[in-house]
C-alpha positions in Angstrom: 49.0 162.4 58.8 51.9 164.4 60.0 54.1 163.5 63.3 52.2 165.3 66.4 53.8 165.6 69.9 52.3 166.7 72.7 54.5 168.7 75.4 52.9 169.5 78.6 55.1 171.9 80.7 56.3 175.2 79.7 59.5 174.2 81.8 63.1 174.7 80.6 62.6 170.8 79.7 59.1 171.8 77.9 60.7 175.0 76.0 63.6 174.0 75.0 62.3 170.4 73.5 59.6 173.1 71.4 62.5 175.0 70.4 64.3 171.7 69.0 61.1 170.2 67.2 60.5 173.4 65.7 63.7 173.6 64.2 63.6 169.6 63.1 59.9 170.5 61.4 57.8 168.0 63.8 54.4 169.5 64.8 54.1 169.9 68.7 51.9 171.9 70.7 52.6 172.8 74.2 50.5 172.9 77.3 51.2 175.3 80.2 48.8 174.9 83.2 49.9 178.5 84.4 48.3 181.3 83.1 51.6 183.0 81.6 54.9 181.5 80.3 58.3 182.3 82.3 56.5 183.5 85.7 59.5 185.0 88.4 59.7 182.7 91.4 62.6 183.6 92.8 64.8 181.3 91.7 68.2 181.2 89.1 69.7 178.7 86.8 73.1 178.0 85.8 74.2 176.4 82.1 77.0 174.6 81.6 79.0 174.0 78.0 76.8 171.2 77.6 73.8 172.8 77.8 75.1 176.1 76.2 76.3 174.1 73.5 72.9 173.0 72.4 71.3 176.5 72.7 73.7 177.6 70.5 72.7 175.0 67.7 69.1 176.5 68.3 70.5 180.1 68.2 69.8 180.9 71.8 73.4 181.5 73.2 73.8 185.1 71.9 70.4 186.0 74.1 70.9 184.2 77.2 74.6 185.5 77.3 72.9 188.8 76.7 71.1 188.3 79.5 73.9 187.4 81.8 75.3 191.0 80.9 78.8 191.3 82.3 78.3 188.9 84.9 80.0 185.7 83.5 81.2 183.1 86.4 84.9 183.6 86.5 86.1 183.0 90.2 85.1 180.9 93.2 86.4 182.1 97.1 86.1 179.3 99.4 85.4 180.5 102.8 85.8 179.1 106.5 82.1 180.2 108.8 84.4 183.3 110.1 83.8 184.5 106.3 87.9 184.0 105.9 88.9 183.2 102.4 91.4 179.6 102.7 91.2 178.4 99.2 90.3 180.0 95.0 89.4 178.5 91.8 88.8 180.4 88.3 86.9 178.9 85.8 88.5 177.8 82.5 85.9 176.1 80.9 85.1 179.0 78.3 89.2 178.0 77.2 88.5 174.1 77.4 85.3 173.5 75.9 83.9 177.0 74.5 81.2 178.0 76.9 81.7 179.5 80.6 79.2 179.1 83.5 76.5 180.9 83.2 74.0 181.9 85.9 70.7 184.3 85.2 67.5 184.2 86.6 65.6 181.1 85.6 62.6 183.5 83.9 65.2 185.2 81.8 66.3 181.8 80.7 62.2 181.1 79.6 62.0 183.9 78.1 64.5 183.3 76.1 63.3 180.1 74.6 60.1 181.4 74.3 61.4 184.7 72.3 63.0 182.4 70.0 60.1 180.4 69.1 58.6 181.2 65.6 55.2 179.5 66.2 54.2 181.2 69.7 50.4 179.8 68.4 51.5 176.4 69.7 52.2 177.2 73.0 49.1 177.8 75.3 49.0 178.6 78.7 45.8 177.9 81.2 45.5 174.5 80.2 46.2 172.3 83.0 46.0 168.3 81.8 44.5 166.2 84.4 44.1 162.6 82.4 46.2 161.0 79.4 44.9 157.9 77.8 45.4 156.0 74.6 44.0 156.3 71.1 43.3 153.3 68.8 46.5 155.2 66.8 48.1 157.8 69.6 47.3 159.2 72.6 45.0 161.9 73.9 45.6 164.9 76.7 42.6 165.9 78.6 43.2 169.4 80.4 41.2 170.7 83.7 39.0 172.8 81.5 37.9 169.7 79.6 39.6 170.4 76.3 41.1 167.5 74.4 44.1 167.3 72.4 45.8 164.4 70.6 48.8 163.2 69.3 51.1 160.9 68.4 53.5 160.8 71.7 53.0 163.1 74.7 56.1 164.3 76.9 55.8 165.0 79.8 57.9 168.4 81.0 56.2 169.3 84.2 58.6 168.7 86.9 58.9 166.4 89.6 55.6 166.4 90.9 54.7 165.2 87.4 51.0 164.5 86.5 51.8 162.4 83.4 54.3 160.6 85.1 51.5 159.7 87.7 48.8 159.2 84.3 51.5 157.0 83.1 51.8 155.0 85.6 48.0 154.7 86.0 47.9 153.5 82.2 50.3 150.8 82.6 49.8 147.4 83.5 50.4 145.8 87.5 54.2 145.5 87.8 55.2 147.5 84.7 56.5 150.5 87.0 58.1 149.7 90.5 55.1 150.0 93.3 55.3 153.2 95.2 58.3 154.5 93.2 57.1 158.0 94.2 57.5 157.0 98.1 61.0 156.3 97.8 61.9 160.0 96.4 64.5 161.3 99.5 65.4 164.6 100.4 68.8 165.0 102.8 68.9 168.8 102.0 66.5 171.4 102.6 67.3 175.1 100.8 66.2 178.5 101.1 66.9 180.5 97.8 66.3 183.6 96.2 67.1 187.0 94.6 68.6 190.1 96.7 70.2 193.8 95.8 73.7 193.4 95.4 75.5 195.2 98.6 78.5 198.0 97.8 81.5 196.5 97.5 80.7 193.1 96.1 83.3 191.1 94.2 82.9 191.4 90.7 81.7 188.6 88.9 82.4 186.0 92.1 80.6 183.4 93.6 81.2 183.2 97.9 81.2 179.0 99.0 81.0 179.2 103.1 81.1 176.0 104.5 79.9 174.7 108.0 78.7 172.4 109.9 74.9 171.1 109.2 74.6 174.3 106.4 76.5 176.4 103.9 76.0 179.5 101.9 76.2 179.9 98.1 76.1 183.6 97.0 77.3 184.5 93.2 76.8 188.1 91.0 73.5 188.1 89.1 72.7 190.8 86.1 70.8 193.8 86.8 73.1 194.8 90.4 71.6 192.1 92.3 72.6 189.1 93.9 71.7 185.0 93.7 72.0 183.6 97.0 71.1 179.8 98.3 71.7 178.4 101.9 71.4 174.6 102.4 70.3 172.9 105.3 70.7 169.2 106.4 67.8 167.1 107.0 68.1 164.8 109.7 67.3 162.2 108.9 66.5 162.3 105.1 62.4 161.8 104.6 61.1 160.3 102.0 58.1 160.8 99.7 55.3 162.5 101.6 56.6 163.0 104.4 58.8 165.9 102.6 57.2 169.2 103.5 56.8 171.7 100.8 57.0 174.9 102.7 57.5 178.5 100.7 57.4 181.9 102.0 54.6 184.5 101.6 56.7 186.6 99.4 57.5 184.3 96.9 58.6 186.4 94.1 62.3 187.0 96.0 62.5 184.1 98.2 61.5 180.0 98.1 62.0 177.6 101.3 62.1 173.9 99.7 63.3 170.1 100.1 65.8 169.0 97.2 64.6 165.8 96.4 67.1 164.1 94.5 65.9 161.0 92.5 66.6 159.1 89.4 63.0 157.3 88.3 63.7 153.6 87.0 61.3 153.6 83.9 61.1 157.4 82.3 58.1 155.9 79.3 55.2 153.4 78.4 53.9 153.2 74.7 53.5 156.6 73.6 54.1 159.1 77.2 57.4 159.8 78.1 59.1 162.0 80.8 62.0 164.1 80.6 64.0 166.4 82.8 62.6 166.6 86.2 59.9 164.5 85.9 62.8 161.6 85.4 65.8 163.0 86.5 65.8 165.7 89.6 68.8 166.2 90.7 70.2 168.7 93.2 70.8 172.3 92.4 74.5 172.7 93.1 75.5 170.2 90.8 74.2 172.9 88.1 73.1 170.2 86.1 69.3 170.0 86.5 68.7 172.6 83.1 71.3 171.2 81.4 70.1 168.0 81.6 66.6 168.4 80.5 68.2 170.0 77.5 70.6 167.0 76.6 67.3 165.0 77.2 65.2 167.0 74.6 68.2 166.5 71.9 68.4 162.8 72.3 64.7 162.8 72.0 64.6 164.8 69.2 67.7 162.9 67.3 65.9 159.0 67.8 62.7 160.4 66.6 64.7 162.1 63.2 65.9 158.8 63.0 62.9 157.2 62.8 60.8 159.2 60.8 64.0 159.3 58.1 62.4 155.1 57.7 58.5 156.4 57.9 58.3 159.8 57.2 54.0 159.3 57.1 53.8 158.7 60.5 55.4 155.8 63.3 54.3 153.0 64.8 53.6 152.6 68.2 57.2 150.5 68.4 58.7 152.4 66.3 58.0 155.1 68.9 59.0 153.3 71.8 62.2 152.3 70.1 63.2 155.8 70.0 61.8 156.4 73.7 64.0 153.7 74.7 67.1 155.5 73.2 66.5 158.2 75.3 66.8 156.3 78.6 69.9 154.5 77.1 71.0 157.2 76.5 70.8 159.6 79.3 69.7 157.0 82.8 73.5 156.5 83.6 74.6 160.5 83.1 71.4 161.5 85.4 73.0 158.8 88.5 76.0 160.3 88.1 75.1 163.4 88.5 72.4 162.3 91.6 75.1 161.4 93.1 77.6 163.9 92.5 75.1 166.3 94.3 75.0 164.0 96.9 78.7 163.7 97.5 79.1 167.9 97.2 76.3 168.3 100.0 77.9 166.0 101.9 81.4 168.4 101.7 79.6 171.4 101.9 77.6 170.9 105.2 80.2 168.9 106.3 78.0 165.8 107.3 81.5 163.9 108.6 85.0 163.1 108.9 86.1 162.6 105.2 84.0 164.9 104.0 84.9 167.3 106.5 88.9 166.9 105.3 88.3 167.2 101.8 86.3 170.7 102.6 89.1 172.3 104.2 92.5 170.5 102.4 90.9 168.9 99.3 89.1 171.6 97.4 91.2 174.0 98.0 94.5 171.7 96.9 92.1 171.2 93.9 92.2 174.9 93.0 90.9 175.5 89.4 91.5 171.7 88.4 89.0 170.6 90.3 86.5 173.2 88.6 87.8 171.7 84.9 87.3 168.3 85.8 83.9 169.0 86.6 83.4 170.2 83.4 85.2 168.0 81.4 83.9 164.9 83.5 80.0 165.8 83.1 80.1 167.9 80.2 82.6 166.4 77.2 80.3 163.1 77.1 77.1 165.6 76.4 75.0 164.8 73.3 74.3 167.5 71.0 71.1 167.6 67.6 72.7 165.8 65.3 71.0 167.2 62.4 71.8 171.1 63.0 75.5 172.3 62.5 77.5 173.0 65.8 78.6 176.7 65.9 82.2 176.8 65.6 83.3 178.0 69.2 87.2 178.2 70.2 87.7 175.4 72.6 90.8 172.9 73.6 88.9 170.1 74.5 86.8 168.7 71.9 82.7 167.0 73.0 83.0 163.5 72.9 80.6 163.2 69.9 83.3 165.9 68.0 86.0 163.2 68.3 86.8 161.2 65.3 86.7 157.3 67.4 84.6 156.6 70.6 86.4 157.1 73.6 87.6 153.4 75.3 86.7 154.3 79.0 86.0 151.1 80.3 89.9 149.9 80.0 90.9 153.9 81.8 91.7 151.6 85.2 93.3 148.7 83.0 95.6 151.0 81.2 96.9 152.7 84.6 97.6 149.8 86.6 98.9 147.3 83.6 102.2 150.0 83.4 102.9 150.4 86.9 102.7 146.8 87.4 105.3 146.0 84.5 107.7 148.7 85.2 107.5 147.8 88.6 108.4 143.8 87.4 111.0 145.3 85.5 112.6 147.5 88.6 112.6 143.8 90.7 114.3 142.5 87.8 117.1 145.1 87.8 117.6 145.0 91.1 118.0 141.5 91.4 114.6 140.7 93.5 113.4 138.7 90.9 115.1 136.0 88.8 114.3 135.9 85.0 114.0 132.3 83.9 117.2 130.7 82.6 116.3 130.5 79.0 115.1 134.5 79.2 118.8 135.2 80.7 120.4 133.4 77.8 117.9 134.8 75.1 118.8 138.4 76.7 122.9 138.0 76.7 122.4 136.8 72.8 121.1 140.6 72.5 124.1 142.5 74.1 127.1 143.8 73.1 129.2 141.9 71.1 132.0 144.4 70.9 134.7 146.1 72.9 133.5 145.5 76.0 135.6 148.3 77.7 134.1 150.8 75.0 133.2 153.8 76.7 130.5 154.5 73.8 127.6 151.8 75.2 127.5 154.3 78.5 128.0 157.7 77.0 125.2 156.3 74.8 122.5 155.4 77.7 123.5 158.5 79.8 122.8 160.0 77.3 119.5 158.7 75.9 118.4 158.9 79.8 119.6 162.7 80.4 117.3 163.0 77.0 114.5 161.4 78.1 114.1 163.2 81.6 114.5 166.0 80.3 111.3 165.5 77.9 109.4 164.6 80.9 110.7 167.3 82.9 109.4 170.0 80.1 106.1 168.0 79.7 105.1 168.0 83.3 106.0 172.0 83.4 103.9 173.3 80.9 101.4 175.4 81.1 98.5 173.2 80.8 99.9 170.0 82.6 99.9 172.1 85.7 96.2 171.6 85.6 97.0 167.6 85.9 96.5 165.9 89.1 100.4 165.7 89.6 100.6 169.9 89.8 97.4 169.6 92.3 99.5 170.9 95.4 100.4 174.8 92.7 97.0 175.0 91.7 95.0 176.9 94.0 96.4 176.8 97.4 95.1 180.4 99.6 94.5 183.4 97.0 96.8 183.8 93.6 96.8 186.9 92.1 94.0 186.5 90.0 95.7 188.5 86.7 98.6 186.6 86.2 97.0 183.3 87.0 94.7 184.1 83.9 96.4 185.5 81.6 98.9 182.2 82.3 96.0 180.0 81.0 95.2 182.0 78.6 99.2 181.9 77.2 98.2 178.3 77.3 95.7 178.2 75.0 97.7 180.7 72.6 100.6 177.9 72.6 102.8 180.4 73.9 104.7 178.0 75.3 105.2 176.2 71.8 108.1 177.5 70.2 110.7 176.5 73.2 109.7 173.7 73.5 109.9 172.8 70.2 114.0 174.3 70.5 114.2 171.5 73.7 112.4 168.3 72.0 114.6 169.2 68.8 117.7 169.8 71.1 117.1 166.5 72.7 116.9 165.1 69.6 120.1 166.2 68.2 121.8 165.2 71.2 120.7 161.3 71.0 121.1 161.2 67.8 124.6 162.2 67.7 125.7 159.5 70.6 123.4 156.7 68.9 125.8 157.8 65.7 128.7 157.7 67.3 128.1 154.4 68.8 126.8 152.8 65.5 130.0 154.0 63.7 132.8 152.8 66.1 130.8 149.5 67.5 128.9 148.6 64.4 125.5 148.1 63.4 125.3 145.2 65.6 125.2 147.4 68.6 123.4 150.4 68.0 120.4 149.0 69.7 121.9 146.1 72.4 121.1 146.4 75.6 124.9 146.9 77.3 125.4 143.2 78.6 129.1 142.6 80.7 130.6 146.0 79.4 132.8 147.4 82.1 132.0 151.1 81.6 127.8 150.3 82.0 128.8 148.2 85.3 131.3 150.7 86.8 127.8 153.1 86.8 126.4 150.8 89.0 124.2 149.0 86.0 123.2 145.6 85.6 123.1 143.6 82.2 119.2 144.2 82.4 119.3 147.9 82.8 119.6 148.9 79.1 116.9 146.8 78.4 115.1 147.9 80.7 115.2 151.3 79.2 114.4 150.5 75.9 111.4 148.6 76.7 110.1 151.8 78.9 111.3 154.1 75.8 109.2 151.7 74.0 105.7 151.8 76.2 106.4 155.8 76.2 106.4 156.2 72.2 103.5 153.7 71.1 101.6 154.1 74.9 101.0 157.7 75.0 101.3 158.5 71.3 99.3 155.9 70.1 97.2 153.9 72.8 96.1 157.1 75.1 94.9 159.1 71.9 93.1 155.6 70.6 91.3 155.5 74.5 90.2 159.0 74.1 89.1 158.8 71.2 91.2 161.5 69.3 92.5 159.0 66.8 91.0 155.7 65.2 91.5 152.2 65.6 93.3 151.8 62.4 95.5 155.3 63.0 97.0 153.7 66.2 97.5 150.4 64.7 99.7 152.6 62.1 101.7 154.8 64.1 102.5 151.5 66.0 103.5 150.0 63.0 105.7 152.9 62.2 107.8 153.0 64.9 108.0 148.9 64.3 109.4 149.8 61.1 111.9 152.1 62.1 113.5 149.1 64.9 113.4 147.1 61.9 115.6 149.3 59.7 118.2 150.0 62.6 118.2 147.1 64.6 119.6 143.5 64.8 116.9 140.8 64.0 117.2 139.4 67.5 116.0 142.7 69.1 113.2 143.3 66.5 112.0 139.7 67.4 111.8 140.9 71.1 110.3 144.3 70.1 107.6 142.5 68.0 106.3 140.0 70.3 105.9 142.5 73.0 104.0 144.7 70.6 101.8 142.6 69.3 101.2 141.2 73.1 100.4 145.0 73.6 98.5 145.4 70.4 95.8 142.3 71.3 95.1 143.3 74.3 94.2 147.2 73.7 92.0 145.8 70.7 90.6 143.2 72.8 89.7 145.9 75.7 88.6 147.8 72.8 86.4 145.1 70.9 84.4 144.4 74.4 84.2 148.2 75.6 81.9 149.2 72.0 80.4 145.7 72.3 78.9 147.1 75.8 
């Protein structure tokens, strides 16, 4: 007998999973208690690249954009509770990773996904399940009506007051679940949300942040001249479980009173039930991730079941199934806590609940301007899954998924490979000064590699000025472009009060159109020329034997206020820049392999070995394959875990 799941929930979660089962060719059939699909209560929903990215696989983007109509999220105005505007973001994350926010009413969204569905058959509404229990080979649903329907796995999809969560937990044995699990669900946040005309004048295509004390407003352009708007509300102190209330205005179509409860469930399946989106992972609205991760949810669901019916395509065993149930939780427990507590940590600077939170509010997000709206993406969004087996739309972006790149990014050495450098440069700088003695057989090994020459050549210090001036001015054309000004060093010219909003676009968009490119191609080869010519010069009056020494005793180097060290010093940091940022930093993020790093390294071994004395390859070596072990040892023990 064929595969048969059993969704119950005609949730974003419930429609979306149909959409990717029906595209994979697994049966499903899908239970909605309500008597229609995609009722209007009121409320919106925002998708981010990672959601939008999977829609498009199931050929849903087009629509729901289409839905959005002109009203894409482009601009943020933070505002003080006088309604003054003191900080501005844009969003960029259309340029980085090929989809922009997108906010429409959550029925549209519904409607969508059920509009694509070829098999509407399957889904049927009135049929509210009240019990789940388990077959000899599957499991069976039992709706309010008394109708039965089984399967071969059920999912639950029905939000976080989830009855198969609670029929799940009733099925499994004494301990298998925490006790009381459902007690422990807080809400710190209360909101009031809904759906208003948009008044004249409006900001086009803008979303309106007012922070104050204890509350804030959130108000952004919807489609059709109208208007989302939210205002939170601190709960003090946060309640727990039931003791939540659950209050909601008469008129209910335009306007909802309810508690966020945030919470991250410990165990999301048993055998053959598992839940997804919020009936494991609610999470709080203005993180914009609670649709976006049901979808991610559905796909890893949907890519360990693939998996497993590629080894028994008749039909899977009851561990084979909770295998693939387990993948899910692997794969998507540690991405829902984050995000928990992401929405904690923004409700905390939106209501301004104290001190720190209170500072970043008025100086941090602001100073953050539009970076702060790109790490967002890039943080929550890049690491997103998408279904394997269906072809990813080809959408321009400069920041590929994580699952695009070629290796698997190395972020458990990211800390490591920050502090290692700033510890050895700042050994070397002690050294230079003279703070810190090298040992006596270091010193010795160190004069054997310096100039053996003229010792009053001028060449040795026309050669390092040189190589210097080169160098800084590399780093003063890198850290000026375009799209390093979105790095945390260019924080305090990103956003500060209100840019004009044209040229601060079309300057990111030059970005991604390399406008930039050709000069500084003309300055790298410039800089190029330059060293080359004074490393020729050196090597032809001075001799092989010095084109790569380190200076030593000569008078010109000391009359610049150099010590013996400082030339070495400079080569070893020349060194860490090539094969640390042009090897290593690709390797941790994954943009090149292993085996590419270890190669370029290699290279650039090679090409001291050609033009250098043996002493000072010797030197070189060690200290790259020192380098080299540890990276691959990080490395080994980061895909290990």
């Amino acid at each position: 007998m064929p595969f048969k799941i059993i969704i119950v929930g005609g949730s974003v979660a419930g429609l979306s999973l149909a959409n990717m089962l029906e595209k994979s060719n697994i049966d499903y059939i899908l239970l909605e208690g309500y008597p229609e699909i995609a009722p209007q209560v009121g409320a919106s929903i925002g998708l981010l690249p990672n959601g939008l990215r999977i829609l498009d696989q199931l050929g849903c983007y087009e629509a729901y954009r289409a839905k959005a109509e002109d009203q894409i999220y482009q601009q943020v105005y933070l505002r003080k509770s006088n309604g003054k505007i003191y900080g501005y973001q844009h969003d960029l994350m259309e340029m980085w990773l090929g989809y922009p926010m997108i906010f429409i009413d959550r029925q549209m969204l519904l409607q969508v996904l059920y509009g694509n569905l070829k098999h509407k058959e399957k889904v049927l509404t009135s049929q509210r399940v009240v019990s789940v229990d388990f077959t000899e080979s599957g499991v069976r649903a039992t709706t309010k009506d008394n109708n039965i329907y089984e399967g071969d796995l059920i999912i639950g999809a029905d939000g976080i007051h989830s009855k198969i969560r609670e029929e799940m937990w009733r099925n499994a044995p004494l301990g298998y679940f925490s006790p009381n699990e459902d007690t422990q669900i807080p809400a710190s946040t209360k909101c009031i949300f809904g759906i208003s005309k948009r008044p004249p004048g409006y900001p086009g295509a803008s979303q309106q942040n007012t922070f104050n004390k204890g509350y804030s407003y959130y108000i952004m352009e919807a489609p059709g001249d109208r208007l989302y708007w939210f205002l939170f509300v601190e709960l003090d102190p946060t309640l727990y479980g039931q003791d939540i209330p659950k209050d909601i205005y008469e008129n209910r179509i335009v306007t909802t009173l309810a508690p966020l409860q945030t919470y991250v469930f410990k165990k999301w399946h048993y055998r053959r039930i598992i839940t997804i989106g919020d009936s494991a992972h609610k999470v709080d609205p203005v993180t914009g991730q609670g649709g976006n991760g049901a979808i991610e949810s559905g796909a890893l669901l949907v890519n360990a079941l693939l998996r497993k019916l590629d080894e028994s395509p008749n039909g899977l065993r009851e561990d084979q199934v909770e295998s693939a149930l387990a993948e899910v939780h692997a794969g998507r427990f540690d991405r829902a806590e984050d995000v928990v507590k992401q929405g904690y940590w923004l409700q905390d600077v939106f209501t301004k609940r104290n001190l720190i939170s209170t500072l970043i509010a008025r100086y941090g997000l602001p100073a953050l301007g539009s970076f702060g709206v790109l790490y967002r993406g890039v943080e929550f969004c890049a690491p997103a899954t998408s279904l394997e087996r269906l072809e990813i739309p080809n959408r321009p972006r400069a920041v590929p998924f994580e699952d695009e790149l070629p290796a698997k990014p190395v972020k458990v050495v990211t800390m490591m490979h920050k502090v290692l450098p700033i510890a050895f440069f700042a050994l070397l700088c002690f050294v230079s000064t003279g703070s810190v003695h090298v040992p006596k057989k270091l010193e010795t090994f160190i004069d054997g590699l310096s100039l053996d020459g003229d010792q009053t050549s001028m060449l040795p210090a026309i050669t390092f000025v040189t190589n210097w001036a080169c160098l800084l001015t590399m780093a003063l054309v890198e850290s000026n472009r375009v799209g390093n000004q979105l790095a945390a060093l260019a924080l305090g010219i990103t956003g500060m009060g209100k840019p004009e909003q044209g040229p601060e676009r079309k300057k990111f968009h030059n970005m991604f159109a390399k406008a930039d490119a050709p000069i500084i191609k003309r300055i790298h080869y410039t800089v190029l020329g330059a060293s080359a010519v004074a490393h020729m010069a050196n090597l032809v009056s001075l001799g092989i034997g010095a084109s790569l020494s380190f200076g030593g005793g000569n008078v010109a180097m000391a009359a610049l206020g150099l010590s013996k060290y400082d030339g070495l010093i400079f080569t070893l940091s020349a060194l860490v820049l090539s094969l640390g940022i042009s090897s290593w930093n690709l390797r941790l993020s994954g943009y090149i392999t292993t085996e590419q790093a270890l190669q370029s390294a290699l290279a650039i071994v090679g090409g001291i070995c050609i033009a250098g004395p043996a002493a000072t390859v010797a030197a070189v070596a060690i200290w790259l394959c020192l380098q080299t072990l540890i990276v691959l040892i990080l490395i080994s023990f980061s895909l290990d875990a």
